[in-house]
N, C-alpha and C positions, 0 to 999 in steps of 0.2 A: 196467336189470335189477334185480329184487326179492332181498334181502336172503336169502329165502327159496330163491329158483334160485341164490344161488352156490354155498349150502350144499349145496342137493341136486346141483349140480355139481360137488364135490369129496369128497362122498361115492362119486358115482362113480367117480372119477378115482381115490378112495384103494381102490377096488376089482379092479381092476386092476394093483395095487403086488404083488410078488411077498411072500409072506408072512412071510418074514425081514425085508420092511421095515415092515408093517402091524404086526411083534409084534417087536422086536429081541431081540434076543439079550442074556442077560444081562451086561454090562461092557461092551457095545459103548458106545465112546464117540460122539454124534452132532455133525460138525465142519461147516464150510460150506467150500465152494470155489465163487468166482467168474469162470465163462468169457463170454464174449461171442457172436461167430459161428460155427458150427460149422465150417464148409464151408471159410474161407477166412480170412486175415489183414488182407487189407484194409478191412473195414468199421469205420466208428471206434467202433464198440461192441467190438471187441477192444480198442482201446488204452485204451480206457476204461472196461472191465473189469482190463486189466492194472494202471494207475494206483489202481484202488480196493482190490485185490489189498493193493497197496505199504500204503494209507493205512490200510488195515484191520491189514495185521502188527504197523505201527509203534505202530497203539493197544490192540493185545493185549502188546505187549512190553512198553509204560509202564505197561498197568496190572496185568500180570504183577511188573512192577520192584515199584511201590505194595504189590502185596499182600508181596512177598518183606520189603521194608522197614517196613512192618505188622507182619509175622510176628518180623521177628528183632527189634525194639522190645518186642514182648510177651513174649520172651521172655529178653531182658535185663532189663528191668522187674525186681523183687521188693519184694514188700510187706515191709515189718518195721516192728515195734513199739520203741517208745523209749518208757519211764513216768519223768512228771514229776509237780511238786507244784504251788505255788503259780507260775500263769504270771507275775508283773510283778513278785516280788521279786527285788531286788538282792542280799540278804541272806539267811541261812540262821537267821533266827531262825523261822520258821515250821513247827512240827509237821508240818504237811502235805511238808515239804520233807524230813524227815529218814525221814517213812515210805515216801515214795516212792523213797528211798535205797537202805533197807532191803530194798525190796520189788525194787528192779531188782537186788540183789546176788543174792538166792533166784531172781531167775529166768534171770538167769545161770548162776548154779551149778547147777541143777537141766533148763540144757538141755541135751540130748542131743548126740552128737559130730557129727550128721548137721544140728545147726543152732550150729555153732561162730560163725558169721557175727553169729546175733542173740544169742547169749549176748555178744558182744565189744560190740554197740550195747548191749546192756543197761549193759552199765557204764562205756560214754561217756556213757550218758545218765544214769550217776548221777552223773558229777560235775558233769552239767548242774542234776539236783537241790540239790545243795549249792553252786553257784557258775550261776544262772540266767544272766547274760549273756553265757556263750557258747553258747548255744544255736543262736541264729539261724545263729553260724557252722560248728555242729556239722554239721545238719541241709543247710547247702548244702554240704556237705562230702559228706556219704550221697545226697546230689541227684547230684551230681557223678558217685557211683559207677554211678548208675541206681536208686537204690533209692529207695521211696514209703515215705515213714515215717510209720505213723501211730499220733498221740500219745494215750494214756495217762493220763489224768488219774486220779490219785488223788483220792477225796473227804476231807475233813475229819477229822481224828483228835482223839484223844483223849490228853492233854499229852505228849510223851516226854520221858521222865525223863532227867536230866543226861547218868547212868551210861552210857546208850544215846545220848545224845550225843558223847559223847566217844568213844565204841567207832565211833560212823560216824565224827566225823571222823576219826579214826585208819586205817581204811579206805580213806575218799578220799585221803588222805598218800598210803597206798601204792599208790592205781590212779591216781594222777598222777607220780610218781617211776616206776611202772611203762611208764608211756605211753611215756617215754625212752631207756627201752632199746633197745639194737639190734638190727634187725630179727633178726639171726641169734643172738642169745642162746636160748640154752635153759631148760627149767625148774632143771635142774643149780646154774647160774650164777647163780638167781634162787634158789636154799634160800639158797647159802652169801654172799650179797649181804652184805654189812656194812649198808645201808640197807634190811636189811631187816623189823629189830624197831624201830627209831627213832621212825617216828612214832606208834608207841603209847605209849613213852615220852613225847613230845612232848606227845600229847593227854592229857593223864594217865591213859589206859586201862591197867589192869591184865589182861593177857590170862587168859581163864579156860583151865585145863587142857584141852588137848586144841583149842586156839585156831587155835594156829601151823599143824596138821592141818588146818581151815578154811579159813584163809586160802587155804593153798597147793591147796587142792579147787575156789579159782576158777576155776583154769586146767588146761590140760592142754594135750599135747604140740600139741593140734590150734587149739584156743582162743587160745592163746594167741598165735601168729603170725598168729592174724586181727586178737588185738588191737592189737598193736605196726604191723600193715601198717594197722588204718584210723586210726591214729594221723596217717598221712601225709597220707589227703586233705584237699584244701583247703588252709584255714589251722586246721585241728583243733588243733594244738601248739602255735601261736605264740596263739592265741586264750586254751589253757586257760594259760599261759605267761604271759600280763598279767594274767589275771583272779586268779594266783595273790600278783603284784606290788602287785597294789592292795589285796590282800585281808593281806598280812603283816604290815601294822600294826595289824589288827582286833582288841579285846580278846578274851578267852579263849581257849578251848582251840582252836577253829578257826584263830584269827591267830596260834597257836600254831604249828601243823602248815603254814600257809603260809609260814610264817616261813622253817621248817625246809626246806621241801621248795624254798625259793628257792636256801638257803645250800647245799642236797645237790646240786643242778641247776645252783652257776656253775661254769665252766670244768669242767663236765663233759667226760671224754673227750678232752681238752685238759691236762692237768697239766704234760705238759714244756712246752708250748709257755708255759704261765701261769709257772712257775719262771723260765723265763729272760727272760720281761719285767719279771718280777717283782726279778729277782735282777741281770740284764747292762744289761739295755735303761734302766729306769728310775735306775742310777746310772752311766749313761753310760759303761761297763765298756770296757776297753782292748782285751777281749778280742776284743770288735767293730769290731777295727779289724785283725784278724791276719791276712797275706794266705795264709795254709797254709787258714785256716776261709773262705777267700771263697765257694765256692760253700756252703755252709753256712748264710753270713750271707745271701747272696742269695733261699735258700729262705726264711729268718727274715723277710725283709723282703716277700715275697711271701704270707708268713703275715699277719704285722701289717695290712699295708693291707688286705685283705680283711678279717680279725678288725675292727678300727677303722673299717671302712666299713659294716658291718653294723646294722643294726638295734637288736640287741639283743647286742654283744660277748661278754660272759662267757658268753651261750648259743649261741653261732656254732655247735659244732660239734652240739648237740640240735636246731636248727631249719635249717641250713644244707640243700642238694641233696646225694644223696649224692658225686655226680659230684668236690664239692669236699674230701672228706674228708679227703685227702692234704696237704691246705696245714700242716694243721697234726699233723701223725703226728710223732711224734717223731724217727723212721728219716729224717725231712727234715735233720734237724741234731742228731745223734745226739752229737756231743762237745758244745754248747753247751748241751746240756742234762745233760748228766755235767758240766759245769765247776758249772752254778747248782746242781745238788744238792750236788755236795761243799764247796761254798761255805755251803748253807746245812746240810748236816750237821754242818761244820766249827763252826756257828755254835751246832750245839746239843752238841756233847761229841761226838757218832757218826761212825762211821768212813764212806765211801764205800763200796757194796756190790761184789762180786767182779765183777757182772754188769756194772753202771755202767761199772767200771773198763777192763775189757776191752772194752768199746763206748768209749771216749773214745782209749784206748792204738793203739786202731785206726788212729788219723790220728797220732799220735805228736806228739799236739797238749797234748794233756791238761796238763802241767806245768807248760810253760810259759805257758798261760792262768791256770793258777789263783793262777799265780806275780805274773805280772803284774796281776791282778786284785788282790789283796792287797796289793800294794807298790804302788798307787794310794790305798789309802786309810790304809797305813802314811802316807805324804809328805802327806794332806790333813791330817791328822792334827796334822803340826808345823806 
């Protein structure tokens, strides 16, 4: 039969369709169903309609799945920008690097609250500008998160003057001392920061009036816990954390401020626990041997081997999970570290504080460690 007669065959065939089907109705949706024999179940064109029924659902359902899983990738997905300078320097002597600094500070600051997420890449990505070799690990870090980052390049500039060098680096100080903060610290906590004018000092930047107002206009209540949360991904911290280690003996004012911001960053968040290594542990203290302080020492000892197993010890508690934060809290061994303070207050004219006091008086331990600690090196003495 001629191409020609099927046509004029189903033309008439579609003539005789009731007219709701020849014109459908607006939102009807048009689906298929597959039956076999009409009349009866026996013929095996029913089972073999039933079978194709199965094999048909299963392949609307996977690629039902596919598109579901399509969809919710696209929509995790986000773009953002990260601006850098010079790609292959290792070093921040390159104009290009400190404009690109500059510039990812301004557009930080100047983005809106409804884009807290890329102001906070903005100024991971500036101290990718000033410290290039953490990049790659920044960036699989924003992988991680689902985010497409794409880079930025600054062209070419024209020299920047010392003055404005030393004001970034003084900047980068503070958005890498900032990076360590705890996730739950507020902006409150971050005016009255004691590190928080330092590394301007450091870099020998003289803040212009109305400065310290700038600074503190990087962040805001929203900004700033996107900052400190993508500090975690990846190896973001441990990465900018070495690249600061290598960089502290570097001359001027940069190897200045990494200098500083190594010395602000050891045993961070960790003080009692560094006091009584510093103070019991490393002169073999009697006090560690009391059996009133044994679960005390037990906690101490569960601190150290994890501290001394780590990586990077003096920074255990900036780079560690948070899960392990308690190893070294000081409420672990609350009198042994009231002994090493008042040992080393003892040591400089200063009295023990009321608070100390009453936290050591608590185990009814306090005395007689401090006692016995002293009258060890009374007898080493003779």
């Amino acid at each position: 039969m001629s191409n020609s007669g099927d046509k004029q065959d189903a033309e008439n065939r579609n003539q005789n369709l009731p007219s709701y089907v020849k014109n459908p109705t607006p939102g009807i949706k048009d689906v298929d169903m597959i039956l076999g024999e009409l009349t009866t179940v026996s013929p095996n064109s029913n089972y073999a309609a039933f079978l194709l029924n199965l094999v048909r659902a299963k392949n609307a359902d996977e690629a039902s799945a596919e598109n579901r899983n399509q969809s919710r990738l696209s929509s995790v997905i986000k773009d953002v920008d990260m601006i850098l300078g010079e790609p292959s320097s290792s070093t921040v002597s390159t104009n290009r690097n400190y404009t690109a600094f500059e510039l990812s500070l301004e557009r930080g600051k100047n983005a809106d609250v409804a884009s807290a997420d890329q102001a906070a890449i903005y100024y991971i990505g500036g101290i990718c500008c000033l410290m290039p070799e953490v990049t790659d690990d920044v960036l699989e870090g924003f992988r991680q998160k689902g985010w497409r980052v794409r880079i930025v390049r600054v062209p070419e500039s024209d020299d920047v003057a010392i003055s404005r060098q030393k004001k970034a680096n003084a900047y980068f100080g503070w958005l890498v001392t900032m990076l360590y903060k705890n996730t739950n610290e507020g902006l409150a906590n971050v005016i009255t920061d004691p590190d928080f004018k330092a590394p301007f000092d450091v870099a020998g930047y003289v803040p212009l009036r109305g400065e310290a107002a700038y600074v503190l206009s990087l962040f805001d209540y929203l900004k700033l816990p996107c900052y400190l949360g993508h500090a975690q991904l990846g190896r973001i911290k441990e990465s900018v954390l070495k690249g600061i280690l290598n960089h502290k003996k570097d001359g001027g004012s940069f190897g200045d401020v990494c200098s500083y911001v190594s010395k602000a960053l050891s045993w961070k968040y960790m003080t009692g626990f560094y006091n009584v290594y510093k103070t019991l542990v490393l002169s073999d203290s009697p006090v560690l041997k009391f059996h009133g302080l044994a679960h005390e020492i037990e906690n101490l000892h569960r601190a150290f081997k994890a501290v001394s197993g780590s990586e990077m010890p003096r920074f255990f508690r900036i780079l560690v999970d948070g899960s392990k934060y308690h190893l070294v809290d000081r409420r672990m061994f609350p009198t042994l570290v009231a002994v090493s303070e008042q040992i080393m207050r003892t040591a400089g004219g200063s009295r023990l504080s009321d608070e100390d006091f009453l936290v050591a008086m608590h185990r009814n331990q306090f005395v007689d460690a401090v006692k016995a600690h002293e009258l060890q090196f009374v007898n080493d003495r003779r």
